[in-house]
N, CA, C and O of each residue as an XYZ file, in Angstrom:
900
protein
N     -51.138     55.471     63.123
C     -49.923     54.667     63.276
C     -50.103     53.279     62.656
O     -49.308     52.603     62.003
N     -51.568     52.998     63.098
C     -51.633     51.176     62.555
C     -51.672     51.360     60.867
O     -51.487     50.362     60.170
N     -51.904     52.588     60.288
C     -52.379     52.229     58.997
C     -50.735     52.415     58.125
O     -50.392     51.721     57.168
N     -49.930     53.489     58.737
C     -48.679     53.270     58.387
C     -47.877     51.872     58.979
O     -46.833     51.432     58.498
N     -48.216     51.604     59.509
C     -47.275     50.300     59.935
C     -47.760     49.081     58.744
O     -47.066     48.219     58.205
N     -48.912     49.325     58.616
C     -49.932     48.653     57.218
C     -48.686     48.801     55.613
O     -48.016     47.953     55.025
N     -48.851     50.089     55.435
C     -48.259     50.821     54.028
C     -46.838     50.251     54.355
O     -46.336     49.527     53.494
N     -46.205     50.471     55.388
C     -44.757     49.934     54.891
C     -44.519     48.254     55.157
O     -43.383     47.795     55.038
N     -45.791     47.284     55.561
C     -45.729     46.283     55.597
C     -45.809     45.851     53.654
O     -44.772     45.600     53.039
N     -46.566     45.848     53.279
C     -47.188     46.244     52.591
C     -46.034     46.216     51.280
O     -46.114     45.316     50.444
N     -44.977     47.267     51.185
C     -44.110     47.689     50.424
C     -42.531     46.471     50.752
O     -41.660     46.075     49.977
N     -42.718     46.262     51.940
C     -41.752     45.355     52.536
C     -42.177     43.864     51.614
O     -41.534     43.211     50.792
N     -43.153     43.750     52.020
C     -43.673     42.481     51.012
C     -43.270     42.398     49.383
O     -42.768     41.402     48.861
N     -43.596     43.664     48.681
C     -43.420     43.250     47.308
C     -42.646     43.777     47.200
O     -42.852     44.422     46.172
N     -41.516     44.082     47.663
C     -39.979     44.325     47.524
C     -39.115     42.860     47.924
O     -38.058     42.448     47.446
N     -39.786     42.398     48.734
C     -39.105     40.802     48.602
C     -39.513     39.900     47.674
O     -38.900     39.051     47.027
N     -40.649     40.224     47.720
C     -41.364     38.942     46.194
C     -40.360     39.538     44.791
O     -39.811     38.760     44.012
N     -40.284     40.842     44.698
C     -39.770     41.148     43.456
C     -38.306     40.715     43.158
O     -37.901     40.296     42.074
N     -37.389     40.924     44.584
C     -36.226     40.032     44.663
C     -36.042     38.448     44.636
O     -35.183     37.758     44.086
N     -37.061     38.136     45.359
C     -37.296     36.784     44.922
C     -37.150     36.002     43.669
O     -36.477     35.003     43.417
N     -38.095     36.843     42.827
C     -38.470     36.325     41.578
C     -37.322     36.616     40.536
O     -37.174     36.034     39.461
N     -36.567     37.590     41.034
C     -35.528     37.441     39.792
C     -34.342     36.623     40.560
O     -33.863     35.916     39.674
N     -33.583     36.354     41.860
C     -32.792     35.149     42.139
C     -33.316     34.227     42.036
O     -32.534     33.292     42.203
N     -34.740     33.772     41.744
C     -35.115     32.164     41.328
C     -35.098     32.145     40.193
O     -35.908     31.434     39.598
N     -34.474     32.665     39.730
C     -34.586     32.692     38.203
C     -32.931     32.774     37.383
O     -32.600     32.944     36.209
N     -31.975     32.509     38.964
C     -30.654     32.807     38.084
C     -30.099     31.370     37.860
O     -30.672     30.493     38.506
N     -28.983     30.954     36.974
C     -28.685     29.804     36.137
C     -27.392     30.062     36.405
O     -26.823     31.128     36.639
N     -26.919     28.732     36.329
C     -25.119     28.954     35.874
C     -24.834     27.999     34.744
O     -25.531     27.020     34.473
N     -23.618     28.420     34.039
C     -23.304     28.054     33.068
C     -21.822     27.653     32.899
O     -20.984     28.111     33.675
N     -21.493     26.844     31.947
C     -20.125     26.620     31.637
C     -19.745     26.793     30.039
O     -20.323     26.313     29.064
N     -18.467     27.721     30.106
C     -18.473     27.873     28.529
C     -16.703     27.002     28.421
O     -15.630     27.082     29.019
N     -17.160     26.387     27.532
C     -15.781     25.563     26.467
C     -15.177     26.262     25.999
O     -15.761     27.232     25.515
N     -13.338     26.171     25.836
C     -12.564     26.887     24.752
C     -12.956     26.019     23.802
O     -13.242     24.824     23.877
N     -12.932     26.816     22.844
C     -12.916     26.211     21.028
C     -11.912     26.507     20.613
O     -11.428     25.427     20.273
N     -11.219     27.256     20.388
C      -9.696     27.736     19.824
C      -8.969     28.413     20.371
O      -9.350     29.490     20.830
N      -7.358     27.868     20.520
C      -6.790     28.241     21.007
C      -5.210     28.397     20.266
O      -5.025     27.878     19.166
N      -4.238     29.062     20.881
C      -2.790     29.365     19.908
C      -1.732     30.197     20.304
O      -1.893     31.416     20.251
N      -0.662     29.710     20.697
C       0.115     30.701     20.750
C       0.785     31.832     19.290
O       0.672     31.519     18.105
N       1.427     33.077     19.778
C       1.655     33.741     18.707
C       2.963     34.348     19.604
O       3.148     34.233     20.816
N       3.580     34.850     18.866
C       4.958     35.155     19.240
C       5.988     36.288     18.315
O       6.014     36.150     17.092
N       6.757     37.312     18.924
C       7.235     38.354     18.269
C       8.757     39.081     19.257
O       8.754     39.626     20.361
N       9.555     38.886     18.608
C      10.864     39.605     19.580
C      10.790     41.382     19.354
O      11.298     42.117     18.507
N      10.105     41.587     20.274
C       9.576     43.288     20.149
C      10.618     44.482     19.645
O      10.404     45.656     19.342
N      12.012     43.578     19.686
C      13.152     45.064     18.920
C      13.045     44.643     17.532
O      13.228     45.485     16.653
N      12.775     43.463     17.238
C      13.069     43.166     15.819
C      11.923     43.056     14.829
O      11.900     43.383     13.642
N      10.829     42.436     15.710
C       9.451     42.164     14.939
C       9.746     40.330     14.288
O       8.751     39.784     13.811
N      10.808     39.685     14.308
C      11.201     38.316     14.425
C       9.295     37.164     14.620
O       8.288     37.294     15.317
N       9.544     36.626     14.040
C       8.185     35.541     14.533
C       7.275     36.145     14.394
O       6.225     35.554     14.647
N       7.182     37.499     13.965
C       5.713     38.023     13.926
C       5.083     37.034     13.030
O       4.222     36.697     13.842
N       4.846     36.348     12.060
C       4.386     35.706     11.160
C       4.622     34.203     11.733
O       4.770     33.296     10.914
N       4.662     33.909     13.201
C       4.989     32.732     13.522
C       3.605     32.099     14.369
O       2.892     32.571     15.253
N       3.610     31.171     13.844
C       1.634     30.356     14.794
C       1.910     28.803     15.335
O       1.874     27.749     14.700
N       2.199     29.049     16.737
C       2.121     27.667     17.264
C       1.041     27.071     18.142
O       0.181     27.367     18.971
N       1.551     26.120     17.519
C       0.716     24.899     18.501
C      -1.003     24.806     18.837
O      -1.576     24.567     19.900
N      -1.491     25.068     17.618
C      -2.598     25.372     17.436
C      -3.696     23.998     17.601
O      -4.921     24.113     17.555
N      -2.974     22.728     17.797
C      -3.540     21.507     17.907
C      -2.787     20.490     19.213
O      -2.908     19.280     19.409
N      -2.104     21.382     19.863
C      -1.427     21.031     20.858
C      -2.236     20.946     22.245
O      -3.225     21.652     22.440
N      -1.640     19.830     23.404
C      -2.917     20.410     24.279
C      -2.073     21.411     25.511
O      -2.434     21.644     26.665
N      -1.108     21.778     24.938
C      -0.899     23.100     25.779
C      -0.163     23.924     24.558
O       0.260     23.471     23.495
N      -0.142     25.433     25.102
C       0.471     26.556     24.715
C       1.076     27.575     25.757
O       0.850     27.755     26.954
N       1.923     28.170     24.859
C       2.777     28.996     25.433
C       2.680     30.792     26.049
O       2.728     31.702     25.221
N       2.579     31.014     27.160
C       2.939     32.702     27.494
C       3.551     32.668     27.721
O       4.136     31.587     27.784
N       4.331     34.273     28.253
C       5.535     34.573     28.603
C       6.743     35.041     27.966
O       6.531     35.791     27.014
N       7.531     34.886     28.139
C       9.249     35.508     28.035
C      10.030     34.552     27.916
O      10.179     34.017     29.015
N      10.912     33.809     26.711
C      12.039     33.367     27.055
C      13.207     33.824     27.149
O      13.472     35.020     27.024
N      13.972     32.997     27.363
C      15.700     33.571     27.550
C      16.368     34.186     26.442
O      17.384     34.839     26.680
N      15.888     34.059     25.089
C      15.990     34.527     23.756
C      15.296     36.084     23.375
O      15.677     36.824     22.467
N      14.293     36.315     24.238
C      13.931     37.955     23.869
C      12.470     37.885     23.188
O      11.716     38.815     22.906
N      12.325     36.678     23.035
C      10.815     36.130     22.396
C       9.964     36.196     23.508
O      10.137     35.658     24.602
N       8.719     37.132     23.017
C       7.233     37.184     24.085
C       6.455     36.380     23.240
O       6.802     36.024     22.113
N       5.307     36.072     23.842
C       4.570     34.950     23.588
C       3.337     34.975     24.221
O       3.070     34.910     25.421
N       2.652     35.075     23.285
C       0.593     35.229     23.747
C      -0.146     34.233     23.716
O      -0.473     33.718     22.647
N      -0.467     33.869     24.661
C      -1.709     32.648     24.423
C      -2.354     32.863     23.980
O      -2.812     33.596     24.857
N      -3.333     32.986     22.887
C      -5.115     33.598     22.842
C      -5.803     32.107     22.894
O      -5.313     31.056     22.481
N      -7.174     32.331     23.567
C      -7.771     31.208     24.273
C      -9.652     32.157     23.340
O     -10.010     33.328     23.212
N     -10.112     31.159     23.051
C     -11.276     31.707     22.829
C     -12.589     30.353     23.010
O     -12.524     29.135     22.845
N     -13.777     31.323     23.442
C     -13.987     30.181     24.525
C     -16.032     30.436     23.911
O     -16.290     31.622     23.710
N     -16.968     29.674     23.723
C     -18.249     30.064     23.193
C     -19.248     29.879     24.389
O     -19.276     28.900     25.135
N     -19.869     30.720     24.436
C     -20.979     31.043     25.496
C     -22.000     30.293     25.053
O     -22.406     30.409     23.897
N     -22.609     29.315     26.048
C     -23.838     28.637     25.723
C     -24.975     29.639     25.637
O     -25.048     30.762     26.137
N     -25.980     28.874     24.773
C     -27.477     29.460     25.055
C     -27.770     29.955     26.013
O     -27.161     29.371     26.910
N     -28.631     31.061     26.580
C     -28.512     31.074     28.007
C     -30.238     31.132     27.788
O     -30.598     31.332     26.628
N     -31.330     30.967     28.846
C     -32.478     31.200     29.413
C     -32.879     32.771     28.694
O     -32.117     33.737     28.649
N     -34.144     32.714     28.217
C     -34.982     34.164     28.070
C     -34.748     34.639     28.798
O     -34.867     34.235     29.954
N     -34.009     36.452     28.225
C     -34.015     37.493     28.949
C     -32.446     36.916     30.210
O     -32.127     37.634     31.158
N     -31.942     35.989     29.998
C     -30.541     35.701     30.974
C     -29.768     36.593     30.222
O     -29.699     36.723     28.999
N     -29.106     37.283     31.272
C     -27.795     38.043     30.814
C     -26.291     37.555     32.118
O     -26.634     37.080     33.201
N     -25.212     37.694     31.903
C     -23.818     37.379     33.065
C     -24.375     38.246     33.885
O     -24.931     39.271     33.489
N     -24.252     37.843     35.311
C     -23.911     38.546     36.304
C     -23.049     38.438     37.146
O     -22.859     39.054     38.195
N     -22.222     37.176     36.392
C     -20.737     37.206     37.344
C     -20.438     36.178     36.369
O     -21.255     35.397     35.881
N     -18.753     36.268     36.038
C     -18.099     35.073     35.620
C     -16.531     35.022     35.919
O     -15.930     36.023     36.311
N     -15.890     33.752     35.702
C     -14.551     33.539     36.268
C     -13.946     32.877     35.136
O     -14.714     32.355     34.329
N     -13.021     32.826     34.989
C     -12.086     31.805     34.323
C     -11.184     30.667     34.870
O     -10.467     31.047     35.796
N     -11.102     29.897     34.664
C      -9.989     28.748     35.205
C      -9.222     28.191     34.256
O      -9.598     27.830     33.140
N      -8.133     28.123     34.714
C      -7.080     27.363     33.668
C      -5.747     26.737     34.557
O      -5.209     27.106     35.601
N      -5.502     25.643     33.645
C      -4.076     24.938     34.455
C      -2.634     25.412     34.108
O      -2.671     25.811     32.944
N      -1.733     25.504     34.477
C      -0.259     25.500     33.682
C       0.282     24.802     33.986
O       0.509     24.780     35.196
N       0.908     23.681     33.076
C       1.401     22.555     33.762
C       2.953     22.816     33.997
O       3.456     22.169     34.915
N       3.691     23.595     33.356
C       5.119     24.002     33.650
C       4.949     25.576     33.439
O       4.193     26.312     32.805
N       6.423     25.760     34.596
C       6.690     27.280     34.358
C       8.260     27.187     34.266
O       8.810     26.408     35.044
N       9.106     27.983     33.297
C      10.031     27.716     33.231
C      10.807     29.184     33.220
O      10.339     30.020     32.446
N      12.085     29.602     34.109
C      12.902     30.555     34.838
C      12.251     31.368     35.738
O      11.942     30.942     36.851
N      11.998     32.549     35.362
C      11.085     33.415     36.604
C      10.007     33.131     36.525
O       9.229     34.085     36.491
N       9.351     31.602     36.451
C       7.595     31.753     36.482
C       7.084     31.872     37.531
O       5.904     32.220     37.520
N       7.720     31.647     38.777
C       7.462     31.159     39.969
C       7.252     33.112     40.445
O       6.257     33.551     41.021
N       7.868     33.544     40.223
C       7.914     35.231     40.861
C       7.528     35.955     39.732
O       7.881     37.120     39.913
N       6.906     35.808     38.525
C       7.095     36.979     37.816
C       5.270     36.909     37.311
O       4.769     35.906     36.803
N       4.493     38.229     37.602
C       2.828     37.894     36.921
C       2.673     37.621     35.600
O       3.330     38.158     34.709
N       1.774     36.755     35.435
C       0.449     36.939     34.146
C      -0.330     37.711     34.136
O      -1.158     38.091     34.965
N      -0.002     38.079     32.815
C      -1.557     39.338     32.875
C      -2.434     38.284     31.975
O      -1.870     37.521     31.191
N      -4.327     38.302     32.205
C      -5.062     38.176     31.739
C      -5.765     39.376     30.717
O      -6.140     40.357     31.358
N      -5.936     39.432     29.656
C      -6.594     40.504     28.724
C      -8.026     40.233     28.237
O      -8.048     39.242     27.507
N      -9.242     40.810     28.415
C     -10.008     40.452     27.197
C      -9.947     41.202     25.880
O      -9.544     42.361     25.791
N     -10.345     40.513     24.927
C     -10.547     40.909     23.649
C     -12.118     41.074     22.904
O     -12.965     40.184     22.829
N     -12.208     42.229     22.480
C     -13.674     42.104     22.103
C     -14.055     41.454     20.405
O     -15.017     41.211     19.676
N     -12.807     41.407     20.428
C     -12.807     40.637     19.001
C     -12.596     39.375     18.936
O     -11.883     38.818     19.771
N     -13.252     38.639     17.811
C     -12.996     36.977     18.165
C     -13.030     36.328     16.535
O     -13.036     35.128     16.262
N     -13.049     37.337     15.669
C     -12.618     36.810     14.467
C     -11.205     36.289     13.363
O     -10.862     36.534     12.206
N     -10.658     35.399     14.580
C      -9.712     34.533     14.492
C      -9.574     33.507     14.781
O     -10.383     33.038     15.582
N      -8.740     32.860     14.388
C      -8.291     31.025     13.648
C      -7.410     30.864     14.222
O      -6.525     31.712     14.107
N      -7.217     29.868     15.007
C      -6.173     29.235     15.800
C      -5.169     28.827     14.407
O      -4.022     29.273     14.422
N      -5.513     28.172     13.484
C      -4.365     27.596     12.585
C      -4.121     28.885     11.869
O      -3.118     28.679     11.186
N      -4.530     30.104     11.681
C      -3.800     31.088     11.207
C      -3.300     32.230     11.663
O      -2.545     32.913     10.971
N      -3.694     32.594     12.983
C      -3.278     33.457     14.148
C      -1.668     33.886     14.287
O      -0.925     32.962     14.617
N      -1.302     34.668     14.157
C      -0.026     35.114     14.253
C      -0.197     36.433     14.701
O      -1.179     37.129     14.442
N       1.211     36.918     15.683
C       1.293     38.372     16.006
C       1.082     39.333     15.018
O       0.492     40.368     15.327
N       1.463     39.156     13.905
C       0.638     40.062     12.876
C      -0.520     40.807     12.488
O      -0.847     41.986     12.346
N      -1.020     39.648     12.369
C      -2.584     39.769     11.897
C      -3.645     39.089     13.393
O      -4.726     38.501     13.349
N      -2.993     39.384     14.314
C      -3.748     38.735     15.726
C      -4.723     40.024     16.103
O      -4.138     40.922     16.709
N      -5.888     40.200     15.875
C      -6.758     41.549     16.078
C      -6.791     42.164     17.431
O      -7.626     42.083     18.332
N      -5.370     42.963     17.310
C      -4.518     43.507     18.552
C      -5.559     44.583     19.147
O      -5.955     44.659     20.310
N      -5.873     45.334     18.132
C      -6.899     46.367     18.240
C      -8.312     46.503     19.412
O      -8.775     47.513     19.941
N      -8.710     45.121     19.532
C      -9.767     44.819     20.405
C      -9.621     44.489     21.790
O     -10.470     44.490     22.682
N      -8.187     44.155     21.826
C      -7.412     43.664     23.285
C      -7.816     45.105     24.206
O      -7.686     46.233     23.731
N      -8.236     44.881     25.354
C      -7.871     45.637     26.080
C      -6.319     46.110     26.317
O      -5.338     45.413     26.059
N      -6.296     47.357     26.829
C      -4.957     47.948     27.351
C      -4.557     47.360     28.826
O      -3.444     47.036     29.239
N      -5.376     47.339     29.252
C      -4.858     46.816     31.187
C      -5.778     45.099     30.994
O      -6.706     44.535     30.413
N      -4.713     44.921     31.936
C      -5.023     43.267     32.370
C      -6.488     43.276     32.730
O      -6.952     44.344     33.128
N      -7.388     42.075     32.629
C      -8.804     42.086     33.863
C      -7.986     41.382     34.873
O      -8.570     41.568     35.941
N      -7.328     40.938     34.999
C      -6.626     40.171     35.981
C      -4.622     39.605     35.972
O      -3.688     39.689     35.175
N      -4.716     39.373     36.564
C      -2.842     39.072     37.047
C      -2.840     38.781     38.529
O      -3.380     39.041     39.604
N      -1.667     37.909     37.775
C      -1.723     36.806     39.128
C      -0.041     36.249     38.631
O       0.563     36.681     37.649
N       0.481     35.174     39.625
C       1.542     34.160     39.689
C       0.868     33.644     39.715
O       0.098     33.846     40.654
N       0.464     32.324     38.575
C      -0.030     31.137     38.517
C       0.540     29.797     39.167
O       1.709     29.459     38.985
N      -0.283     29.110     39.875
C       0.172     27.614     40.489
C       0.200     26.632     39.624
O      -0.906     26.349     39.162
N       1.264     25.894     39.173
C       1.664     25.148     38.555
C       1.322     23.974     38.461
O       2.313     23.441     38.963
N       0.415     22.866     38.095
C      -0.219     22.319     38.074
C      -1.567     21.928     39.083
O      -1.903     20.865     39.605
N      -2.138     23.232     39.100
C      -3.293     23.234     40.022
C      -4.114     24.755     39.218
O      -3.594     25.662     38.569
N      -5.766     24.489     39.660
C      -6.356     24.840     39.070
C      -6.280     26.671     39.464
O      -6.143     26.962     40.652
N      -6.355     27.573     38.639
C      -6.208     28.928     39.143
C      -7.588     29.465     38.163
O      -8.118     29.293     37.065
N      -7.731     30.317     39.582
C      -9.157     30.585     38.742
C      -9.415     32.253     39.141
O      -9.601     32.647     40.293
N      -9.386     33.060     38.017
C      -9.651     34.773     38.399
C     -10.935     35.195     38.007
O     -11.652     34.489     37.297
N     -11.250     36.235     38.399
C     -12.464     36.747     38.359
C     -12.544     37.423     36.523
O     -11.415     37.345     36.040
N     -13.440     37.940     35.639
C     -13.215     38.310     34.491
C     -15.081     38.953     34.331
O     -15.709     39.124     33.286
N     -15.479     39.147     35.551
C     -16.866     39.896     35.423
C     -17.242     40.868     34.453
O     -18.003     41.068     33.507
N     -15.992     41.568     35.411
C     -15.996     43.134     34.663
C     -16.242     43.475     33.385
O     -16.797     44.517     33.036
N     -15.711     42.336     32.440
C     -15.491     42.032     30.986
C     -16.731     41.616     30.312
O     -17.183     42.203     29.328
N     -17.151     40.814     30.745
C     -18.745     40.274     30.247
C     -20.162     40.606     31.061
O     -21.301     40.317     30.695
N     -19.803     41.213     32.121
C     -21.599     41.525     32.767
C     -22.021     41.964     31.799
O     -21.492     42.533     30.844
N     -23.487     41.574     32.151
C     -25.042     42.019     30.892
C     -24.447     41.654     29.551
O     -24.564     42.422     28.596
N     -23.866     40.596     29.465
C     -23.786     40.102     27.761
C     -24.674     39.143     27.848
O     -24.940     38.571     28.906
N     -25.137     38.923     26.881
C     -26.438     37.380     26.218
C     -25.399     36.308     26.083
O     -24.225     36.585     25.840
N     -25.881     34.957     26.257
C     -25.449     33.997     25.569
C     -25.485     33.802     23.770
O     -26.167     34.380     22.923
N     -24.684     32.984     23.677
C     -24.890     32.261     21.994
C     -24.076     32.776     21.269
O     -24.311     32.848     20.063
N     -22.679     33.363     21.910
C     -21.350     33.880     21.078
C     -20.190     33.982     22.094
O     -20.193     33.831     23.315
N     -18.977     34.351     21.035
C     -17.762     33.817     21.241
C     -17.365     34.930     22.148
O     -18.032     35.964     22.146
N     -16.142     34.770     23.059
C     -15.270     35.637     23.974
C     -13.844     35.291     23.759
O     -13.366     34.286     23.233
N     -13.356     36.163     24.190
C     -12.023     35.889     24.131
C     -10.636     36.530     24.710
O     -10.330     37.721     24.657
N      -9.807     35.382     25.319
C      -9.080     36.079     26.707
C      -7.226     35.937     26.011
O      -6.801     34.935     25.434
N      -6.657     36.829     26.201
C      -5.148     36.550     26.002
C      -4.296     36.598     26.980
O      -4.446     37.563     27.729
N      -3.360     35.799     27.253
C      -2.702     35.602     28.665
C      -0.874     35.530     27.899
O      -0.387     34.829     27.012
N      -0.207     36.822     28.941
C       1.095     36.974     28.277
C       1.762     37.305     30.036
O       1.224     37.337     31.143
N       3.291     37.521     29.504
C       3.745     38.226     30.723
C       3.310     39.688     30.992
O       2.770     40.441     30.181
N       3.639     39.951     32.266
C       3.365     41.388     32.844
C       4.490     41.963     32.644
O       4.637     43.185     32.661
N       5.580     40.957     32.390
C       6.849     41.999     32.509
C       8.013     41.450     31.257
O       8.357     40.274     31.375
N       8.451     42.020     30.412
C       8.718     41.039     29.027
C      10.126     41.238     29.410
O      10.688     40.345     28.776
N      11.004     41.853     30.045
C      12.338     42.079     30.433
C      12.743     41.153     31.153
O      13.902     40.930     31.503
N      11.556     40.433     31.462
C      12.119     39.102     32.256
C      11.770     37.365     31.920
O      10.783     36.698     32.228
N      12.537     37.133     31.458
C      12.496     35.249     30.988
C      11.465     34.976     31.606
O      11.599     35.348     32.772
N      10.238     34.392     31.379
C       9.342     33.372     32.466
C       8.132     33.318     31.849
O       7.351     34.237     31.603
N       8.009     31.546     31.502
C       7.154     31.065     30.754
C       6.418     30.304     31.378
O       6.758     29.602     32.331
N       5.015     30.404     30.741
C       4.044     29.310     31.179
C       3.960     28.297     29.930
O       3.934     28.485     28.714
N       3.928     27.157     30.729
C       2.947     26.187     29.174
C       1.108     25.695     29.855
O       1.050     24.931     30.819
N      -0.130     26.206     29.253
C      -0.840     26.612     29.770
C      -1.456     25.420     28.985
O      -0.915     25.074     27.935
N      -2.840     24.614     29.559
C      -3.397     23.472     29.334
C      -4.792     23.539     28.044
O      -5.903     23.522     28.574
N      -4.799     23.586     26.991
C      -5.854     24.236     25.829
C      -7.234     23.290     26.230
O      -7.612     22.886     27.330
N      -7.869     23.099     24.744
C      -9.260     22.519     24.268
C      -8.988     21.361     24.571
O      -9.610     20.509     25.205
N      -7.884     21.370     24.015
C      -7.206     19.744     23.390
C      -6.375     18.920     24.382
O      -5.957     17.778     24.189
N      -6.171     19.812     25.667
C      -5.851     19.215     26.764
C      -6.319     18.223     28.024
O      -7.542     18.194     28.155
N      -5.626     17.465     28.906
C      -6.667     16.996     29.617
C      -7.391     17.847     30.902
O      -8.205     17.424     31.722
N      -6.905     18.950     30.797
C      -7.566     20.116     31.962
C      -7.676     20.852     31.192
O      -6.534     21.199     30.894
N      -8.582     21.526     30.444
C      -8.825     22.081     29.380
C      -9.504     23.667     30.025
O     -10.515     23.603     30.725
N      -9.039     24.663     29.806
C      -9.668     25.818     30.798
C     -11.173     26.288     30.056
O     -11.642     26.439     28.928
N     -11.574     26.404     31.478
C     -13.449     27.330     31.038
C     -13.828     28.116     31.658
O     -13.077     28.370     32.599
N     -14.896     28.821     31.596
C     -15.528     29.696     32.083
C     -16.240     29.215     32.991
O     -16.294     27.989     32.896
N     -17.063     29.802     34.197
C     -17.778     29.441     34.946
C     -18.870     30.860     35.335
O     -18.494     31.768     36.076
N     -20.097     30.827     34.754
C     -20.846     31.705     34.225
C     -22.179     31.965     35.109
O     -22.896     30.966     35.066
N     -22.706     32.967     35.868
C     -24.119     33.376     36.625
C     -24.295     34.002     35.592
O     -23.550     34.768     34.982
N     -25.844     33.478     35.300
C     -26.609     34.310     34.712
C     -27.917     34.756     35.400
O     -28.492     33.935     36.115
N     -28.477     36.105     35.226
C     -29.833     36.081     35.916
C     -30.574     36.729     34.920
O     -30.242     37.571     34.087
N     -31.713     36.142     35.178
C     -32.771     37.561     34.033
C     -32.973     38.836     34.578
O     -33.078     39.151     35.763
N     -33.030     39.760     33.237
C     -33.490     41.003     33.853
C     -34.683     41.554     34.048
O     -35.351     41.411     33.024
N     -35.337     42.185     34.984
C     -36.458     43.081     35.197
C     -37.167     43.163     34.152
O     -36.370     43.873     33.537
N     -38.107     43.010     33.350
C     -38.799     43.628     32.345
C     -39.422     44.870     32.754
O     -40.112     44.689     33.757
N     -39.428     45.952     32.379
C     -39.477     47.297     32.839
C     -41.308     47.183     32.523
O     -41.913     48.247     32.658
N     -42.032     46.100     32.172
C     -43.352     46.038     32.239
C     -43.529     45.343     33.822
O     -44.346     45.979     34.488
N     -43.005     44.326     34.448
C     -42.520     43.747     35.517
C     -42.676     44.892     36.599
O     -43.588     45.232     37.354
N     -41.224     45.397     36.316
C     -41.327     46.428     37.707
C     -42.289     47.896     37.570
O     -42.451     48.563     38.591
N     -42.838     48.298     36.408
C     -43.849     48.976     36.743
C     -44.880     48.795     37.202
O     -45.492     49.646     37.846
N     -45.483     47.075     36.845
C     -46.749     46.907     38.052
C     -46.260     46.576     39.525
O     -47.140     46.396     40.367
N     -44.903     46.478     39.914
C     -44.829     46.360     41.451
C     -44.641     47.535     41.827
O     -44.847     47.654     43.035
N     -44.278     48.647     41.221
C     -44.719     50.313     41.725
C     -45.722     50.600     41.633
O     -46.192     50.990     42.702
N     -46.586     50.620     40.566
C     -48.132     50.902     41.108
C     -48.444     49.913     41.457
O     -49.506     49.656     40.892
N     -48.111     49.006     42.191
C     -48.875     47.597     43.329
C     -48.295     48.429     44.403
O     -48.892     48.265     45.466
N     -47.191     49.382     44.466
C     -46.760     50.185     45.373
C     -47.733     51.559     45.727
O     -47.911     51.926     46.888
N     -48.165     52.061     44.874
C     -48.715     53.089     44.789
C     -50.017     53.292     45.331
O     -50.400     54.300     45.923
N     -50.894     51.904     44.999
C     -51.687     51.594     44.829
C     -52.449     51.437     46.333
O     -53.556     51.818     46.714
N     -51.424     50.749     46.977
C     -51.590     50.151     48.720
C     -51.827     51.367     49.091
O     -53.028     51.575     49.266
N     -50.641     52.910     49.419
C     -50.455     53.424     49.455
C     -52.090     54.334     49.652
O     -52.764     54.607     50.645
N     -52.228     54.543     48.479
C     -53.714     55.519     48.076
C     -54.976     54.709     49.209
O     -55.475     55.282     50.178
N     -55.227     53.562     48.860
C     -55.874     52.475     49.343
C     -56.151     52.702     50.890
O     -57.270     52.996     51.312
N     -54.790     52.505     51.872
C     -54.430     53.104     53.116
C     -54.852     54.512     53.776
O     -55.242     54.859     54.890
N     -54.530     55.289     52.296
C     -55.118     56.974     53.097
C     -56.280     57.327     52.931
O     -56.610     58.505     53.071
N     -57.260     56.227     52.549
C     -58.403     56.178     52.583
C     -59.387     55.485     53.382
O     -60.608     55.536     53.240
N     -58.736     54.840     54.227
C     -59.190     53.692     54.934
C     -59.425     54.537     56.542
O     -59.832     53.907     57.517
């Protein structure tokens, strides 16, 4: 009995040291938008497809107006350096809207990521906006609070990515049949939206094989004793 109470002491120990050592080792981070732009298209006509605003503005536009015009924010935002072997293990987004105008108050935002990020705020248009990489479903939606900070979760999208490159999020209506606009706060704004980034390192699979045979090892050690 004493020598098993030994073996699973034993295993209890370097199962906490091993947890240990990788939460002392996690970082957080903040990533900056770098470019940002609205783009815009009246979906019966294709109207404004070739239209790029406000690319130096410190807000831009989502949503629906009263005219039949939808309207995409794209926000693209660069991941700092992160620590050897750091990868995300959780991240959020925050952003302000300083006005909402007809149904903003009742009607959602959808959040999108995009895995593509080889675009230019000063040349970005619904056209040539690399639609292709957008996800199909929102990572998030919400009714945004109007001059206060809103902040959604966007994990799902980046866990286990490295630092030292670009991301990128598009924020439109959920529902285009209905008028309701945001004007949303950019780079160039004075609430400028970012990321808010956990990173932890991972296991080196040389790592956790000597704490299994440090497991193994006790083990043998014990049924010999």
């Amino acid at each position: 009995m004493k020598k098993r109470m030994r073996v699973i002491e034993c295993v209890v120990v370097l199962v906490i040291f091993a947890v240990c050592c990788v939460n002392s080792m996690a970082a957080t981070y903040t990533a900056h938008g770098t470019e940002d732009a609205s783009v815009a298209v009246i979906p019966a006509t294709g109207t404004y497809g070739d239209w790029n605003g406000f690319p130096n503005d410190g807000t831009i536009d989502a949503g629906a107006d009263t005219g039949g015009v939808v309207y995409w924010a794209w926000f693209k935002y660069a991941l700092p350096t992160f620590g050897a072997d750091e990868v995300i293990d959780t991240a959020s987004l925050t952003f302000v809207p300083v006005a909402g105008l007809n149904n903003a108050g009742t009607t959602n935002m959808g959040i999108y990521y995009c895995s593509e990020n080889s675009w230019s705020e000063g040349t970005i248009t619904y056209n040539s906006a690399p639609w292709s990489g957008v996800d199909s479903s929102p990572i998030a939606q919400l009714i945004p609070s109007i001059w206060n900070y809103n902040t959604v979760d966007i994990t799902s999208a980046l866990v286990g990515m490295s630092g030292g490159q670009n991301v990128t999020f598009v924020m439109t209506t959920m529902n285009q049949s209905v008028a309701a606009e945001w004007y949303i706060q950019t780079s160039e704004g004075g609430y400028p939206p970012y990321l808010s980034i956990n990173a932890t390192v991972v296991p080196e699979p040389a790592t956790m094989a000597l704490l299994v045979m440090g497991c193994f090892g006790l083990l043998r050690r014990n049924r010999t004793v």
